[in-house]
N, C-alpha and C positions, 0 to 999 in steps of 0.2 A: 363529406363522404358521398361520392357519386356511383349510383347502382349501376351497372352497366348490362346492357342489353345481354352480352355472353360474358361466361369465364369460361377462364382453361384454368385447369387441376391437372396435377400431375397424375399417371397413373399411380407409381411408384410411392406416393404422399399417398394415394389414395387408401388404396391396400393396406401400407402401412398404421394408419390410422385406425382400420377397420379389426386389423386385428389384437393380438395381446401385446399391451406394449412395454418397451426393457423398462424395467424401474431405475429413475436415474439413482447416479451416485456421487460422493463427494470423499474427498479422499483428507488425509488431514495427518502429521505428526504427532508421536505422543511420546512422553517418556514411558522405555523401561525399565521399572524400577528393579525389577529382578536380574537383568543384567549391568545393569549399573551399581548395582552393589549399596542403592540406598536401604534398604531394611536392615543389615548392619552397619549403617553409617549413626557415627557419633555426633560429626562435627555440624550438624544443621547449619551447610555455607553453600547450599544450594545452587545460587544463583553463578555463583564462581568454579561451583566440583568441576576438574577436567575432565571424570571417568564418565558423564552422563551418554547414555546410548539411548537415540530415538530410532524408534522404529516406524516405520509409514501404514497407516490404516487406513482401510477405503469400509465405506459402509450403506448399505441402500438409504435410500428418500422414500419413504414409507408413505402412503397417504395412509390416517387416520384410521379410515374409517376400513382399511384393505389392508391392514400390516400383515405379511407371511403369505400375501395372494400375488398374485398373475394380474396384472390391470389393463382398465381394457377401458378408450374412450365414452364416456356418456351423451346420450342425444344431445345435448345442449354444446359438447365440446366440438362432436361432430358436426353438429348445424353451422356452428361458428367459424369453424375452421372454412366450411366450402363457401359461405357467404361471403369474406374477406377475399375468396379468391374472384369475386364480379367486381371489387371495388379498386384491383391493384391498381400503378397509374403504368402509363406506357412504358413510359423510362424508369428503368430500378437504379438503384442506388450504384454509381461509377465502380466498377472493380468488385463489388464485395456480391454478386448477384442475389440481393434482395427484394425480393419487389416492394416497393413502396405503398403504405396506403397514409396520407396525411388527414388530423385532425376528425377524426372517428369517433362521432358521439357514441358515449354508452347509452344514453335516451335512446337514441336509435337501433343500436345494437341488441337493446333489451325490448324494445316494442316488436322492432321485426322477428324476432326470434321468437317472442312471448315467454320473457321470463324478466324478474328484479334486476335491475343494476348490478345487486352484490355477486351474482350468479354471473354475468358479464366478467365480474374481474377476477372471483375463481377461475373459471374456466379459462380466461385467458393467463393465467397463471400456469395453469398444468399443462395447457400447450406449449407454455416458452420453456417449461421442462421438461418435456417430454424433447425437444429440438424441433419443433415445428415452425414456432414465429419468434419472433421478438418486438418489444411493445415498451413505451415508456408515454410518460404522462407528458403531456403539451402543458403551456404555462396553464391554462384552464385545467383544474384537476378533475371535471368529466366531457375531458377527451385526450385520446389517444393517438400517438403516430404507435403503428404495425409495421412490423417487417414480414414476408414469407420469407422463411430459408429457403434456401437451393432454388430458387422460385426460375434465374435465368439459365437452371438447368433442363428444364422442362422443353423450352423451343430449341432443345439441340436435336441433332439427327441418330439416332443411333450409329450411323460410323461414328459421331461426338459424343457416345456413352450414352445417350438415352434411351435404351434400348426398351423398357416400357411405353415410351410415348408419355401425348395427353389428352387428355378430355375435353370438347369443349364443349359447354352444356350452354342451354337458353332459360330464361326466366319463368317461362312454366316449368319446368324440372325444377328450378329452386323453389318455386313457388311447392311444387308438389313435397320436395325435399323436407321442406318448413314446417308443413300442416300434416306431415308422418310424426305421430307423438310415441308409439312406442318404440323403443330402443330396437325389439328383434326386427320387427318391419321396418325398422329407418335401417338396418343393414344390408334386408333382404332388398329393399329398392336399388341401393348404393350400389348394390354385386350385381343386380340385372342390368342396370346402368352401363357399369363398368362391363360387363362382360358382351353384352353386344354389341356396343356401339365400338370397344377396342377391337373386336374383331374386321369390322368394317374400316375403319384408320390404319389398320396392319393389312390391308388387302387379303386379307382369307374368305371373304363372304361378301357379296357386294347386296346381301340382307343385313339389316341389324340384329342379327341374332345369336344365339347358343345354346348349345348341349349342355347340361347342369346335372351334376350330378350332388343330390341332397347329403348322401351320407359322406363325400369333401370338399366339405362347409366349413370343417373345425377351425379352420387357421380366421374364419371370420367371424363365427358365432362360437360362442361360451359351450364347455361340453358336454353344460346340462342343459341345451337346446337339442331335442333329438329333431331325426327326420319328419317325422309326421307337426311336429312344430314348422318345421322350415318350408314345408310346403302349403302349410296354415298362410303362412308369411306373405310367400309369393302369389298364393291364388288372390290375394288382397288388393295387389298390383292388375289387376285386369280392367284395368282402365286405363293404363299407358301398355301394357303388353301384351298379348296373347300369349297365353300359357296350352300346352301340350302337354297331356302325359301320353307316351306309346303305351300300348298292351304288352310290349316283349319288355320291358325294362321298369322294375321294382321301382329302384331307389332314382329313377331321370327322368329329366322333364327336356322339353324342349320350348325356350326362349324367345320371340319374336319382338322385335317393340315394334309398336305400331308406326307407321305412315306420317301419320297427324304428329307424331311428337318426335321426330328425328329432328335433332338439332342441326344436322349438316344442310338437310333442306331447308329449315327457316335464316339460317345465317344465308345462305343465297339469294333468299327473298329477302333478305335484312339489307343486304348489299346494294340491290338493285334498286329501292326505296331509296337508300341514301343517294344515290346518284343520281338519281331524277330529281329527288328535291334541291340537291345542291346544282346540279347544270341548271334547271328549270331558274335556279335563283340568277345565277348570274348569265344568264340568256338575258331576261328580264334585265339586269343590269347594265350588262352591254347595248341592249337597247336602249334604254332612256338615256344614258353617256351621249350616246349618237345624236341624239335631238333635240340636247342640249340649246344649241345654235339654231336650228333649222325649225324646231319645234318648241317651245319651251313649256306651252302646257300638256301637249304629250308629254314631254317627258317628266313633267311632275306628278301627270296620273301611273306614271308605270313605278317611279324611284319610289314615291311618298309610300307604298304602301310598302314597301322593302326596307321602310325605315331611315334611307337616305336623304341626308340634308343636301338640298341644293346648292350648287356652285355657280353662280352664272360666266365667271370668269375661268371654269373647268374646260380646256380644250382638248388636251390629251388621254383619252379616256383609258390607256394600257396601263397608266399607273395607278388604276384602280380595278385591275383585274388582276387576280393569281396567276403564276405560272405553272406549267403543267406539274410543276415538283411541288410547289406549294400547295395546288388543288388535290394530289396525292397524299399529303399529310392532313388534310381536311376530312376526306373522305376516311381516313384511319380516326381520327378524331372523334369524329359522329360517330365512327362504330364504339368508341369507348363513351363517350356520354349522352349526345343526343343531337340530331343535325340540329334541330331548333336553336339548342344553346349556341353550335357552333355559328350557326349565321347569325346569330344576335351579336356573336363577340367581331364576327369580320365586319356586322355594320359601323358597328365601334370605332375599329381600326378606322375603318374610313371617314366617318366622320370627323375622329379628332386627327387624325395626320393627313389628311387631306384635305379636308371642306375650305377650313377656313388657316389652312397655311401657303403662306406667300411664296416662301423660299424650298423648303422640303415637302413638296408636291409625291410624293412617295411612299408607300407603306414600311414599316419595318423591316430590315435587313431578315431579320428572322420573323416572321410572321405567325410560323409557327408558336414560337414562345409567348409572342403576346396575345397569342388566341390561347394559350392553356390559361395563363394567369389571368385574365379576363374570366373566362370558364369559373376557376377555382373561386375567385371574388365571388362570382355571383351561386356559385354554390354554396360559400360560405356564409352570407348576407340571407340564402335560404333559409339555413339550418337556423343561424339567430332569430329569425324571426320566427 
């Protein structure tokens, strides 16, 4: 399982989560004995009677410890739920738009979060019932593949129905997200989150901010959280926001997030990093290619530190450069796991299909797919060790 620098969260998933949620249900057949006329029946031939009448019953899924309440996610379900959204993988599952997250320790799951294992698979339990993910055991039975539902509904457009939008947060928010332990403050963040920075992505404010009104709150706090609690909550948060209250207005506040934590500015400085590192890399590549012939220990002081096995018999140095489409999928790449990995996986590429092959002087048709899987190897060889 690879963290990745952003997610996106739906808003629509978000809200929903935050608030009470439907208690699932299950429906099921049963005899009626009173229209079927067994409590005067003599012949106990049950299995054969023609006259049996079932009727259809549906019934709630209670948790335990809330039968006859209104449910409403706990910190841990919440933490979990928005962390699985930094881990999705690009490509979700053909046709059924889930997002994919493969082989997901619960070690992991339960460290980053700060809680037991067993709490991990509750919690992921009441999510896949509640309809939020879906999740089965991999042959290792502590680890998981995860699905988000609706997850490739999220990058539609609102002409394509998504008329909430989505979020897309950076790693100090989840960090911050993480290390919120009470449950009314892990909301009161979520809502200030959600509510400035959608306004900013929906163009009404070209501030990350908002108007709030404390006393409608209810649909995301419980309704024995009153106002003077809820502004407890948010004054808490002034270290990512500037909080406002006016003198004309009781129950509102006025929302600001700060500067230093807008997520839209550090994904542009996230961008522009990735770029530089990777042209900077194969600048460097293309050079030493070149000098191959002309120079050959220049050019083993420039390759060798890039990781590059020498070729002395390499003349054509284009079939070791990406084309601009596959330099495009590179650059999406490293936004999903990390340029480092990704140039460690194209030195690879290069190496074994190129260095020391005679006949297939060329990188893979799809280059991309052998940079993921490469990726995911050494993600994986991570996590075991």
């Amino acid at each position: 399982m690879n963290l990745s620098s952003f997610g996106k969260i739906s808003r629509e998933a978000l809200l929903a989560a935050l608030g009470y949620q439907k208690i699932p249900t299950y429906s099921y057949r049963q005899l009626d004995v009173e229209l079927s006329g067994c409590l005067s029946c003599q012949d106990n031939q049950c299995h054969t009677c023609p006259h049996k009448i079932y009727t259809d019953k549906t019934e709630c899924v209670h948790d335990r410890h809330n039968i006859g309440s209104q449910d409403t996610l706990k910190s841990i379900s919440l933490k979990l739920f928005i962390l699985l959204h930094y881990s999705v993988e690009i490509n979700t599952m053909p046709g059924s738009g889930i997002g994919l997250i493969k082989d997901v320790s619960r070690s992991y799951l339960a460290r980053t979060i700060g809680c037991d294992k067993k709490s991990i698979d509750n919690n992921l339990e009441k999510l896949a019932a509640y309809g939020y993910i879906t999740y089965s055991h991999t042959g290792n039975y502590n680890f998981y593949n995860i699905g988000i539902c609706n997850y490739a509904k999220m990058f539609k457009t609102a002409r394509e129905g998504n008329y909430a939008g989505y979020l897309e947060l950076d790693t100090d928010i989840l960090t911050k997200i993480l290390k919120t332990s009470n449950i009314n403050d892990l909301r009161g963040l979520l809502q200030l989150i959600d509510g400035t920075l959608s306004n900013v992505y929906r163009g009404q404010t070209k501030k990350a901010q908002m108007n709030l009104s404390t006393t409608g709150s209810h649909k995301i706090f419980p309704r024995y959280v009153r106002p003077g609690i809820l502004k407890k909550a948010y004054q808490k948060q002034t270290d990512m926001f500037e909080i406002i209250e006016p003198e004309y207005k009781d129950d509102g506040i006025i929302v600001i997030l700060k500067d230093t934590h807008n997520p839209a500015d550090k994904k542009n400085e996230f961008k522009q990093a990735i770029h530089v590192k990777l042209d900077g890399y194969f600048s460097d590549l293309r050079a030493g290619l070149m000098m191959i012939d002309t120079n050959a220990n220049m050019a083993k002081q420039i390759l060798l530190p890039l990781g590059i096995e020498m070729a002395p018999d390499l003349h054509n140095m284009s079939i070791a450069l990406p084309s601009q489409k596959d330099l495009n999928d590179l650059y999406q790449m490293a936004e999903q796991y990390n340029a480092d990995l990704v140039l460690a996986a194209y030195t690879d590429a290069y190496n074994f299909f190129i260095r020391d092959s005679k006949e297939f002087k060329q990188l893979p048709v799809n280059i991309g797919s052998y940079i993921r899987s490469n990726i995911r190897e050494r993600l994986r060889l991570r996590i075991a060790a």
